[in-house]
C-alpha atoms as one frame of an Amber mdcrd trajectory, in Angstrom:
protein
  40.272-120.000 -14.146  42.197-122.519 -16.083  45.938-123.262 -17.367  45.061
-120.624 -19.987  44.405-117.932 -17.139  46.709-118.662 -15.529  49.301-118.563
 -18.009  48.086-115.092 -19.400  48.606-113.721 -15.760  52.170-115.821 -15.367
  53.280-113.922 -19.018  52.248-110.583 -17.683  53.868-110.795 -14.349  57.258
-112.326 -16.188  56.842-108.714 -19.247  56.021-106.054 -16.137  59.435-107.658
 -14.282  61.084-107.430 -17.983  60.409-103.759 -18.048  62.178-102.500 -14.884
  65.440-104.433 -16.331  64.646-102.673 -19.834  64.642 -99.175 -18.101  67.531
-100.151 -15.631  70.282 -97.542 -16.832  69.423 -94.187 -14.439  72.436 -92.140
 -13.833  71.185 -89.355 -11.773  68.383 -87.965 -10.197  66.276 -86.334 -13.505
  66.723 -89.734 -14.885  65.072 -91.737 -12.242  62.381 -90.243 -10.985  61.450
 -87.406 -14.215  62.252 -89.974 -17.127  65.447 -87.646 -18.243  63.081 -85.215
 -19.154  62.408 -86.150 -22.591  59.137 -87.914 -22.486  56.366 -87.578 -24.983
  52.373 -86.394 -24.421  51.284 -89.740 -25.171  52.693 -92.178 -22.731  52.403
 -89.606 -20.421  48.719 -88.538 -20.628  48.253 -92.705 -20.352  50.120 -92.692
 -17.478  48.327 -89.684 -16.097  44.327 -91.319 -16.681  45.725 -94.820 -15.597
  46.778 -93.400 -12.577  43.858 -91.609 -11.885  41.481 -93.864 -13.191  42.410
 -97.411 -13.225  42.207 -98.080  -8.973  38.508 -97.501  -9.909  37.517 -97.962
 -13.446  37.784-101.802 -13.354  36.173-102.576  -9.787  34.268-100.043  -7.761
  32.958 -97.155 -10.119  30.731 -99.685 -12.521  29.770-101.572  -9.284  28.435
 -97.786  -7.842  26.866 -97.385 -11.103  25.075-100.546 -11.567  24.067-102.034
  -8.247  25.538-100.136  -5.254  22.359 -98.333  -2.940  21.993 -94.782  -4.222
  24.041 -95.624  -7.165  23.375 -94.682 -11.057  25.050 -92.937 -14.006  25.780
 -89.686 -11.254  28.910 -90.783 -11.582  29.519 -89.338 -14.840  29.509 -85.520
 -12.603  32.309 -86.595 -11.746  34.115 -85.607 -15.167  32.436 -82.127 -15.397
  35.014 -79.532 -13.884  37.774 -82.009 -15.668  37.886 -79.951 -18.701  38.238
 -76.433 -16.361  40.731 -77.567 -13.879  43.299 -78.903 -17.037  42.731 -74.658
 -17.936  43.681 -73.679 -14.403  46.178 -75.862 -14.368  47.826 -74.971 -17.724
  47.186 -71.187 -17.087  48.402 -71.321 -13.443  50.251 -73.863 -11.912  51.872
 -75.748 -14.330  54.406 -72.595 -15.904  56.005 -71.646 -12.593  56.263 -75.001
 -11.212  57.925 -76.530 -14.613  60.613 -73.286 -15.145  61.713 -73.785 -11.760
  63.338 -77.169 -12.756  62.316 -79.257  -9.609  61.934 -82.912  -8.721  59.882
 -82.547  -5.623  57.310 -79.617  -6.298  57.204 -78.873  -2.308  60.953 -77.208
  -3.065  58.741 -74.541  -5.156  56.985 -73.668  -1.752  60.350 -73.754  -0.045
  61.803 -71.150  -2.244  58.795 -68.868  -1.770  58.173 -69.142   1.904  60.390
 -71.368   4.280  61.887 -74.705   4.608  58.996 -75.501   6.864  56.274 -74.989
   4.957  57.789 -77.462   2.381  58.054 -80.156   5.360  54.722 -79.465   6.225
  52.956 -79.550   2.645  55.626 -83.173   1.474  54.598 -84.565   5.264  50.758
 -84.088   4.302  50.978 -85.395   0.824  52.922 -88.548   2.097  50.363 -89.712
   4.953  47.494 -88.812   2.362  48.320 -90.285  -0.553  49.940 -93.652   1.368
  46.755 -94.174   2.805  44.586 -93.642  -0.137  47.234 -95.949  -1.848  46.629
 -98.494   1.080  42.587 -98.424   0.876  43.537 -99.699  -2.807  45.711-102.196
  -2.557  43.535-103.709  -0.044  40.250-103.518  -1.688  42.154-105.331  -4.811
  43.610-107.916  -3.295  40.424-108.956  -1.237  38.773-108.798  -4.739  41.383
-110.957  -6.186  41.615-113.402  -3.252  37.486-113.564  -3.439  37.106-114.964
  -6.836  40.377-117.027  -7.210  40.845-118.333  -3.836  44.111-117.269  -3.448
  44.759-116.193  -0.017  44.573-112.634   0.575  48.530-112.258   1.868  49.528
-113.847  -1.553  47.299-111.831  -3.558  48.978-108.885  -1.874  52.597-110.029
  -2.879  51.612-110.328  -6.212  50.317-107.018  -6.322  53.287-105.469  -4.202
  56.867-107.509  -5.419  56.290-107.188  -9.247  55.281-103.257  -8.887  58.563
-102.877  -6.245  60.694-104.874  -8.586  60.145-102.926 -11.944  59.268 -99.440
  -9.747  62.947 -99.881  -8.373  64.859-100.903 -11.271  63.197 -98.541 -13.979
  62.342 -95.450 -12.089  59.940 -92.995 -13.618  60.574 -94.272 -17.332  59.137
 -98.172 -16.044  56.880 -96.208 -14.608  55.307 -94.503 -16.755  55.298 -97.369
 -19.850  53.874 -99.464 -17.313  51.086 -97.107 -16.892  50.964 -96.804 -20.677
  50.406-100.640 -21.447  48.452-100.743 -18.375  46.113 -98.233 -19.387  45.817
-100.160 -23.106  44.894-102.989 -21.390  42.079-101.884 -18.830  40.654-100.173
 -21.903  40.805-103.332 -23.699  39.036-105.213 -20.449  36.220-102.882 -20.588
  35.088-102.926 -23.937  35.111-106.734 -23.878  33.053-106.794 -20.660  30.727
-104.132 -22.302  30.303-106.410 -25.198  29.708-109.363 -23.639  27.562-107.733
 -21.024  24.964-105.883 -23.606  24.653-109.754 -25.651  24.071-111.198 -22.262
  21.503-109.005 -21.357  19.680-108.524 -24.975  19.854-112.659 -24.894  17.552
-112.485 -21.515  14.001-112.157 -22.461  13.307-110.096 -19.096  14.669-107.787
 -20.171  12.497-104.675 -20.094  15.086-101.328 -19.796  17.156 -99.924 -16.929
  15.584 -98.969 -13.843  15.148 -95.487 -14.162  16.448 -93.954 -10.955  19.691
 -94.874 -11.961  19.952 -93.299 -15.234  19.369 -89.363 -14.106  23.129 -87.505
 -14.325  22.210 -84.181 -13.541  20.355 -82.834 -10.102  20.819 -79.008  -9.832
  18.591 -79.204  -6.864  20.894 -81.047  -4.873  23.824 -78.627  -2.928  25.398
 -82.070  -0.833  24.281 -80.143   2.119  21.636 -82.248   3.477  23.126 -85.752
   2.826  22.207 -85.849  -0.926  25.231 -86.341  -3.176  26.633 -86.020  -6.711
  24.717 -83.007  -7.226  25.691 -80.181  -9.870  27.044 -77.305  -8.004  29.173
 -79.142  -5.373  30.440 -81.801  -8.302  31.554 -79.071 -10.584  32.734 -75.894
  -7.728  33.732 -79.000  -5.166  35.373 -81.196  -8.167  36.822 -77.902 -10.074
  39.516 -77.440  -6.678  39.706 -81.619  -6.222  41.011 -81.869  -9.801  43.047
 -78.486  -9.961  44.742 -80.025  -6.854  45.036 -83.246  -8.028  46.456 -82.856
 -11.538  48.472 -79.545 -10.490  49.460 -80.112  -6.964  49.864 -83.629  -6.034
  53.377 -84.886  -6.754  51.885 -88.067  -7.934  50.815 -86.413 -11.126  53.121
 -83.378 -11.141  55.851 -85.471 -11.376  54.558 -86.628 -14.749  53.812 -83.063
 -15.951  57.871 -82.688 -14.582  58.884 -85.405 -16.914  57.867 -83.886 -19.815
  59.986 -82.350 -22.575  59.045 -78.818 -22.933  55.744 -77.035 -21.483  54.252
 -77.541 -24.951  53.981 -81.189 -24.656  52.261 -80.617 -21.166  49.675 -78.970
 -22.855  49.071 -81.654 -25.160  49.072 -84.003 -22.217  46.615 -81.896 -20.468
  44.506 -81.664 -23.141  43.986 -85.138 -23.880  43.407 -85.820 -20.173  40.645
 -82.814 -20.487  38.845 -84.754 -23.459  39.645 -88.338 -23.110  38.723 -89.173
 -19.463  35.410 -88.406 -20.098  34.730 -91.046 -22.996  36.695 -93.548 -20.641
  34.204 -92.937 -18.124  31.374 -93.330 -19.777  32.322 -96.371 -21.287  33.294
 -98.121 -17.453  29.432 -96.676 -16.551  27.395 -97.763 -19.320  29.362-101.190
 -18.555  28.225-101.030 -14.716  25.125-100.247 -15.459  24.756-102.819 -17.967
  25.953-105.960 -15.607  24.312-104.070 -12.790  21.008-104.814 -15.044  22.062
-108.312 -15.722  22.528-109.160 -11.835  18.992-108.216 -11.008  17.599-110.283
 -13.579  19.799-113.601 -12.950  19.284-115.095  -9.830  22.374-117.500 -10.081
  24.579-113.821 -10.436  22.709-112.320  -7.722  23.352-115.409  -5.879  27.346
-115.579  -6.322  27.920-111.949  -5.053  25.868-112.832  -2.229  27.380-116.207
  -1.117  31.075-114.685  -1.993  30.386-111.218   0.227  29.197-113.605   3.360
  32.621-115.507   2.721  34.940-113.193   2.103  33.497-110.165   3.979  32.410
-109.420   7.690  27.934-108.709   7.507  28.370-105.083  10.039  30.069-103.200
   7.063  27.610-104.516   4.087  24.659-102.936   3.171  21.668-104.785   1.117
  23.635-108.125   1.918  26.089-107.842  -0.899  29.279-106.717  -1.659  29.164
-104.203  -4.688  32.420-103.857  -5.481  32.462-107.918  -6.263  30.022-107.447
  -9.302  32.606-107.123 -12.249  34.849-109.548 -10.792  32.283-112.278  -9.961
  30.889-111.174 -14.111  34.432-111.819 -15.249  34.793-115.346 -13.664  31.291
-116.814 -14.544  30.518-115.043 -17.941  33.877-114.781 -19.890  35.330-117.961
 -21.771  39.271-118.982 -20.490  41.825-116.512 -21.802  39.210-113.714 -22.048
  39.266-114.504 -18.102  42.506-114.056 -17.917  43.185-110.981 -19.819  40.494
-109.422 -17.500  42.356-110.987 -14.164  45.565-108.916 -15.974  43.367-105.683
 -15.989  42.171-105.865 -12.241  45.972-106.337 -11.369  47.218-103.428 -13.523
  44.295-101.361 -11.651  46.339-102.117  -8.693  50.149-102.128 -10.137  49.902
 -99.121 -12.080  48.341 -96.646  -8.862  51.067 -98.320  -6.636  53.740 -97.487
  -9.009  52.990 -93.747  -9.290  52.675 -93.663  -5.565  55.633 -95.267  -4.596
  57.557 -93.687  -7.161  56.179 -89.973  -5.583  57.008 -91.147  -2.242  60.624
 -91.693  -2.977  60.896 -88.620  -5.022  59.691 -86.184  -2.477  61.494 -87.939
   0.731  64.754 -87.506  -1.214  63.950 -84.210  -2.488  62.497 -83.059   0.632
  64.495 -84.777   3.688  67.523 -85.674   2.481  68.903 -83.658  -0.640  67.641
 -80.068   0.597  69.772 -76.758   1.547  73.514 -76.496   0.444  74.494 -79.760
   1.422  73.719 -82.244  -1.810  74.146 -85.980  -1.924  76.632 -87.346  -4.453
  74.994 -89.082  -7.341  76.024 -92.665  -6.150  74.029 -91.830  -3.027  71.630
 -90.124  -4.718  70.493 -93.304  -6.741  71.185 -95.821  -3.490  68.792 -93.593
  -1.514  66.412 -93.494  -4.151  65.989 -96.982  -4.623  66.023 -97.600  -0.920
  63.177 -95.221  -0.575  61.400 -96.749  -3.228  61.048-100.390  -1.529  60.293
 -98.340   2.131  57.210 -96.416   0.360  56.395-100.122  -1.146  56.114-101.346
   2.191  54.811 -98.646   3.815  51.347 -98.689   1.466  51.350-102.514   1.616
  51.291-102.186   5.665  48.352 -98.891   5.087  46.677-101.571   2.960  46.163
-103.702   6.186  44.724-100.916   8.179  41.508-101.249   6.186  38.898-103.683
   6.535  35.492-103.964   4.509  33.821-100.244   4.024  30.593 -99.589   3.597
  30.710 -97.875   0.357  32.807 -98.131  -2.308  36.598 -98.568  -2.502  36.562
 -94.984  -4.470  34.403 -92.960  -2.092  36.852 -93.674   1.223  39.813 -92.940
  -0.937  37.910 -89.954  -1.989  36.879 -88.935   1.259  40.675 -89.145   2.491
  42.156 -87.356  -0.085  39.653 -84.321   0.301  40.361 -83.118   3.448  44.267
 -82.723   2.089  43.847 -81.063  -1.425  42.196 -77.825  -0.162  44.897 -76.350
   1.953  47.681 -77.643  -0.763  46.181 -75.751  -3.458  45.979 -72.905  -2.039
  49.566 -73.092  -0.676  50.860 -73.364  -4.567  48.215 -70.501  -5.611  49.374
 -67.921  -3.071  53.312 -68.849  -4.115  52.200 -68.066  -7.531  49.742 -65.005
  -7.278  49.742 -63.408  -3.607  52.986 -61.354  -2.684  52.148 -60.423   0.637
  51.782 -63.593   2.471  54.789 -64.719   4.368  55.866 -68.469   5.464  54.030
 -67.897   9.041  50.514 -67.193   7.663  51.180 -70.194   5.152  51.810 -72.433
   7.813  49.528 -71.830  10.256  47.025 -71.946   7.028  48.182 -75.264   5.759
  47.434 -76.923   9.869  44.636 -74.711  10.062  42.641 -75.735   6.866  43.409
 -79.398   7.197  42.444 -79.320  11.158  39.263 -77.010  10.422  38.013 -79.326
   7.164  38.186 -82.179   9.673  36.471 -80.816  12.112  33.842 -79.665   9.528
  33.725 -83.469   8.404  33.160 -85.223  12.124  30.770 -82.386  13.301  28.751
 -81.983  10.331  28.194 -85.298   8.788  25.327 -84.283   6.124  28.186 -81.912
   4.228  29.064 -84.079   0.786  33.039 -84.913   0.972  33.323 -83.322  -2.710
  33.157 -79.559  -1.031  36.275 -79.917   1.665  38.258 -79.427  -1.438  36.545
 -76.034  -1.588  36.494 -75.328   2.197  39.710 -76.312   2.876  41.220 -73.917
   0.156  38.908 -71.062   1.434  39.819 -71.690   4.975  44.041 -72.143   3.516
  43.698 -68.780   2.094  41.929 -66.951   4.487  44.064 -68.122   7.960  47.293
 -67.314   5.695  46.255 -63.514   4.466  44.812 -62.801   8.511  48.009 -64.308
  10.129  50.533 -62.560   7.733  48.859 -59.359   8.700  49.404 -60.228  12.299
  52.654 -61.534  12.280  54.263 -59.356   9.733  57.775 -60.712   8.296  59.640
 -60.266   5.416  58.127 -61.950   2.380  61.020 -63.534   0.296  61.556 -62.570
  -3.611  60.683 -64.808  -5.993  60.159 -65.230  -9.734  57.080 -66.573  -9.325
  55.477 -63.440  -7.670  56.143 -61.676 -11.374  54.401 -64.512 -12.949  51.468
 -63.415 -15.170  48.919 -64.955 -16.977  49.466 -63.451 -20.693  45.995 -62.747
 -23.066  47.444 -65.169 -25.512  47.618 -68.024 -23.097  44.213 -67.653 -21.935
  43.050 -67.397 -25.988  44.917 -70.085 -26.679  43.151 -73.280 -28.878  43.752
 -75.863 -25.817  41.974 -73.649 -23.322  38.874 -72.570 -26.342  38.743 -76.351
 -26.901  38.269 -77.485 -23.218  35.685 -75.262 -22.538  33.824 -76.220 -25.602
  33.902 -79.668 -24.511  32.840 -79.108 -21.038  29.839 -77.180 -22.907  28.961
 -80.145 -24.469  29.710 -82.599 -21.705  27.172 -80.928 -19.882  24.514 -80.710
 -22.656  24.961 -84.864 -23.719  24.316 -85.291 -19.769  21.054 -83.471 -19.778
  19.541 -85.479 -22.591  21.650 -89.232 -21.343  18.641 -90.188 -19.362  16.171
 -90.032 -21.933  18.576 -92.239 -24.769  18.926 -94.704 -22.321  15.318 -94.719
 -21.175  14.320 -95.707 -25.411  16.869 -98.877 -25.092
């Protein structure tokens, strides 16, 4: 990097400190952490992919896809039960939850069964999601301090005090227009590393296709029951409950759905994050596979991963002597001409910033919501806002200190995250599903299935090692629902009333253009899949 880097990366830093101070005036509670409740589809579904995609998208998904063992264009499975969960969410979870005019979406759980079952469920989503949010900030910042020599605690400032300063003064708003540019701007980053990629490789006369292994999508063979991965059935039934849970149940991104004005812009949002994600991704894979490509046929690339993972990274947790995750970064620094180089720098760190933000931002709202503004005794709104902001900075410091629990991994950044998150989002879904649908279950069957299905997934996971991480999203909800419909038989109480036990899913809704044009796409999602391998193979 030069003075013109640098100065790109100085001039984003100074705008994303600008924009807390822009979005400084919240009053109350709606304003802070749900935007006032007048946001658009637009920034919001931006907000919704960044978050979701951009702690990968720039770093570890092209480096799985282009030179990490047992990699390849699999990844793109990961998009296939997109389209269906936005329908389950729109035709299930999203309704109840955004009539019952909530901040924290664990009070909807709270109103149907007990205050403890809300503790329990906000308790599980804060360790979770914290140390998912920690395996990122980590994984970033060794990235960062890797290619720019910048020691790793300063790379984690960076990353940390600008998110904290423009999380805490703009609240949900900063938030979510952070996302927004964000998101423009890691979109930007990977067309131009695309670009420049493909004329590198074309340019090298060695150049005789991609190795073929890597270019299959599609293996309906493979159940992710005898170590095999990414295969059909357990990316679509396995991704189908990760996503529905995700996008539906996960205060992280219900809070966004929360934020918006009416329940017809959430539709819109969810149906642009049904059709858009997919494009995204395929654009971040043909990229990694692309420079993956490129590193096998240049030494002197090869070479730099390899002399910067023996640096920067201890040899027990590597496999193939290299460091995947450094591919794009090391491509960025060597390939790119100055200010290019540091728009791209700008893109890794909003892959960091804009995941932190959400978190943080969800961690606040739901230790408020749930801890310290629940029952009949209410804080004032001066309180309200002090505690807020104070919460806000703890969370911040709370993932920075996660982020330090994590050393090197063996795989990817995304598939520990992944792996973390899975044994969680089971058991939550199915906690918000039986509010909805199932009358007879009462807050001691929920409980004991909420501990039951975590504990049980885990002990699945460490005694069965073969099982692909994708299906403890299904297990866990199957094991949720199951422990909560035997123990409310046994230990019969009364079941409280709620509105959302006469909530019904009306013909119209489920004949409705969003839901006919999601499942359309995920026809055809599935169909450009099956022939991917064989365009790719001509070029």
């Amino acid at each position: 990097m030069n003075w013109l880097d640098y100065l790109v990366v100085i001039v984003y830093s100074v705008g994303f400190l600008g924009l807390g101070y822009f979005f400084k005036e919240n009053k109350n509670a709606k304003d802070y952490f749900l935007g006032g409740q007048d946001m658009g589809w637009f920034p919001l579904s931006l907000s919704t992919m960044a978050t979701q995609l951009s702690a990968i998208s720039f770093i570890s998904a092209p480096a799985f896809v282009g030179l990490a063992q047992n990699g390849g264009m699999k990844w793109l499975t990961f998009e296939f039960a997109v389209p269906l969960a936005m329908i389950g969410i729109m035709l299930i979870i999203i309704p109840p939850l955004y009539r019952a005019n909530i901040i924290s979406i664990y009070e909807f759980v709270e109103r149907r069964f007990s205050t403890s079952t809300r503790i329990i469920l906000s308790v599980v989503f804060q360790i979770s999601r914290s140390l998912a949010t920690g395996v990122m900030v980590y994984t970033i910042a060794m990235i960062l301090q890797a290619v720019l020599n910048i020691n790793f605690h300063w790379t984690i400032l960076i990353i940390s005090v600008i998110t904290l300063i423009y999380s805490y003064q703009g609240g949900m708003k900063a938030v979510v227009w952070g996302d927004a540019i964000q998101m423009i701007i890691l979109f930007t980053g990977l067309i131009i590393c695309l670009i420049y990629g493909w004329n590198l490789l074309q340019d090298n006369g060695n150049f005789t296709g991609f190795d073929p292994q890597r270019l299959n999508v599609i293996e309906f063979s493979n159940y992710g029951f005898d170590g095999g991965e990414f295969g059909f059935w357990p990316m679509v039934l396995g991704g189908l409950f990760l996503y529905i849970s995700y996008y539906g149940t996960d205060q992280t991104q219900a809070q966004r759905l929360m934020s918006a004005k009416n329940e017809g812009t959430i539709k819109k949002l969810l149906l642009a994050n049904g059709l858009l994600r997919f494009p995204i991704v395929l654009v971040y894979s043909l990229m990694g596979l692309i420079i993956g490509a490129l590193v096998l046929l240049t030494p002197d690339f090869l070479t730099e991963i390899t002399d910067m993972t023996r640096l920067h990274y201890p040899e027990q947790f590597l496999t193939n002597g290299i460091k995947a995750d450094l591919m794009i970064p090391v491509f960025i620094t060597k390939y790119l001409p100055h200010g290019l180089i540091g728009i791209l720098i700008v893109g890794i760190l909003s892959a960091a910033m804009s995941s932190l933000s959400s978190t943080i931002n969800s961690l606040g709202a739901v230790s408020i919501e749930d801890f310290f503004n629940r029952g009949s005794k209410k804080l004032s709104e001066a309180n309200y806002m002090k505690y807020s902001k104070l919460s806000v900075i703890f969370w911040g410091i709370v993932c920075i200190a996660a982020a330090y629990l994590f050393g090197g991994t063996q795989g990817t950044v995304i598939e520990l995250i992944n792996i973390i998150s899975s044994q969680f989002y089971g058991p939550i879904l199915a906690t918000f599903v039986l509010a909805i649908l199932v009358k007879r279950v009462n807050h001691i069957g929920m409980n004991v299935g909420i501990v039951g299905g975590v504990v049980i997934n885990l002990l699945i996971k460490f005694n069965f090692e073969n099982i692909f991480w994708i299906w403890f999203n299904l297990t866990g909800f199957v094991i949720t629902i199951v422990l909560a419909l035997l123990f409310s038989e046994i230990y019969k109480s009364k079941t409280k009333e709620s509105f959302t036990i006469n909530f019904i899913i009306k013909r119209e809704d489920v004949l409705s253009k969003e839901v006919l044009i999601l499942l359309i796409f995920f026809i055809v999602i599935l169909i450009f899949s099956l022939y991917l391998p064989t365009i790719l193979g001509y070029i």
